[in-house]
C-alpha positions in Angstrom: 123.6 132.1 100.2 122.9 134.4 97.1 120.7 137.4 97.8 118.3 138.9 94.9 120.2 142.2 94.1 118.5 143.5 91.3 115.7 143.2 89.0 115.1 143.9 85.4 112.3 144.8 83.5 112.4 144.1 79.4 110.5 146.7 77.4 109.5 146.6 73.6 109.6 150.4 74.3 111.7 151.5 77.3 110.5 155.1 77.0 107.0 154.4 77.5 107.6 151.4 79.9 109.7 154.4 82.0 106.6 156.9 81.4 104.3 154.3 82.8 106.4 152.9 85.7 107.4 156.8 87.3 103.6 157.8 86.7 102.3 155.0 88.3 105.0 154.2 90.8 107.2 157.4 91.1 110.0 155.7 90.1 113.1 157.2 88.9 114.9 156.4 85.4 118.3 157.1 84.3 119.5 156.3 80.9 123.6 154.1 81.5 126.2 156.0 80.0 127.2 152.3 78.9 127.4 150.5 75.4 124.3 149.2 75.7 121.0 150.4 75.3 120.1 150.0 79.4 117.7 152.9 82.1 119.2 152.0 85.7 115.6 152.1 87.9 115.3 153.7 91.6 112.7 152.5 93.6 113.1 155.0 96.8 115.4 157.0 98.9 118.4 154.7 99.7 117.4 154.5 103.5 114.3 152.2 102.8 114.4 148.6 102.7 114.6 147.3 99.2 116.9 147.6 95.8 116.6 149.0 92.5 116.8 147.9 89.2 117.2 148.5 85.5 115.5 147.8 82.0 116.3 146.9 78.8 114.7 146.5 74.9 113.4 143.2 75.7 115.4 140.3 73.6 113.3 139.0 70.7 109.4 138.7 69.8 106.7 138.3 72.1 106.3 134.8 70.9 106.6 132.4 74.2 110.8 132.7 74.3 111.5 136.3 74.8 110.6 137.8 78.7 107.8 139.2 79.5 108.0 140.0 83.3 110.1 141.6 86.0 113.4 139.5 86.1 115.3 139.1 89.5 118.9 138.4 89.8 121.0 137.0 92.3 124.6 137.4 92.9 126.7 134.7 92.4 130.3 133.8 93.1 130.5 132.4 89.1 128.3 132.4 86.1 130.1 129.3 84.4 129.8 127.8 87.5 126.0 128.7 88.1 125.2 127.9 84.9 126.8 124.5 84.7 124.9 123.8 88.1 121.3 125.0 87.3 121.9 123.1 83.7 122.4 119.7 85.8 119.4 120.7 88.6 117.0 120.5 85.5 117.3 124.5 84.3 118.0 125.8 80.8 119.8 129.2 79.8 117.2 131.5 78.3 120.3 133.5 77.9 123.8 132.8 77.2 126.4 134.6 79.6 127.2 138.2 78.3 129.7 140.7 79.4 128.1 144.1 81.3 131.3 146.2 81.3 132.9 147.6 84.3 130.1 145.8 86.1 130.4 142.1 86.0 128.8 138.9 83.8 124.8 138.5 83.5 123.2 135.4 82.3 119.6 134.4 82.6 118.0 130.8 83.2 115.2 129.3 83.1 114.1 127.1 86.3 112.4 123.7 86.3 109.0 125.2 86.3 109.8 127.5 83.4 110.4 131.2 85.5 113.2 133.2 84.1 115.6 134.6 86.6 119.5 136.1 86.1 122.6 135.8 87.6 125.2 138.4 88.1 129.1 137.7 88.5 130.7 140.8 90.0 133.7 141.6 88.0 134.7 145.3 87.5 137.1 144.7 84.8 134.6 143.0 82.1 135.3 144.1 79.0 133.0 145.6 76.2 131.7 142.7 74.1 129.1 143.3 71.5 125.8 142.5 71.9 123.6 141.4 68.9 120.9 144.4 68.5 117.8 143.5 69.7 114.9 143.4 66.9 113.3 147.3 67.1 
């Protein structure tokens, strides 16, 4: 069985999305020392039930293709694999498989009722890959 393990949030502005969410919530936000623009999220003290996330410059235009809402992943054994799988259930990729280095492989999909969700292939020795820039 794959567990949710993380969630993401996708910001046209991360700073104020982080301004609003540790006001509001008291969460905590930590810029990734990492190659990518990325804030790692904690949600509480790491002896209460429940996980932390992250957030990103969302990917694209608000337009009807780009996310607009909290994103869960789930761990998964393999992202080819996953993705090849969901594909034939009826899902789409919303998008393609990209490298998180020294972390693992991400790639989100789109179910058969349209709700984005990622998948996360544990892999510590992913390499940097470059990402195309998100429009600012």
């Amino acid at each position: 069985m794959s567990r949710v393990i993380h969630f993401e949030i996708h910001a046209d502005n991360p700073e104020r999305a982080a301004t609003f969410y540790s006001n509001l919530l008291g969460w905590e936000f930590t810029k990734w020392n990492g190659p990518h623009e990325y804030w790692l999220i904690k949600t509480g003290s790491d002896n209460q039930i429940g996980i932390n996330g992250g957030m990103h410059r969302r990917f694209g235009a608000i337009d009807g293709q780009a996310v607009i809402a909290f994103v869960c992943t789930v761990d998964v054994a393999s992202v080819d694999e996953s993705l090849i799988k969901s594909q034939k259930l009826g899902g789409t990729i919303a998008v393609p498989k990209m490298s998180i280095p020294g972390v693992g492989w991400l790639c989100y999909c789109k179910d058969t009722e349209g709700n984005i969700f990622g998948m996360m292939q544990s892999d510590p020795t992913a390499p940097v890959i470059p990402m195309p820039c998100p429009p600012q």
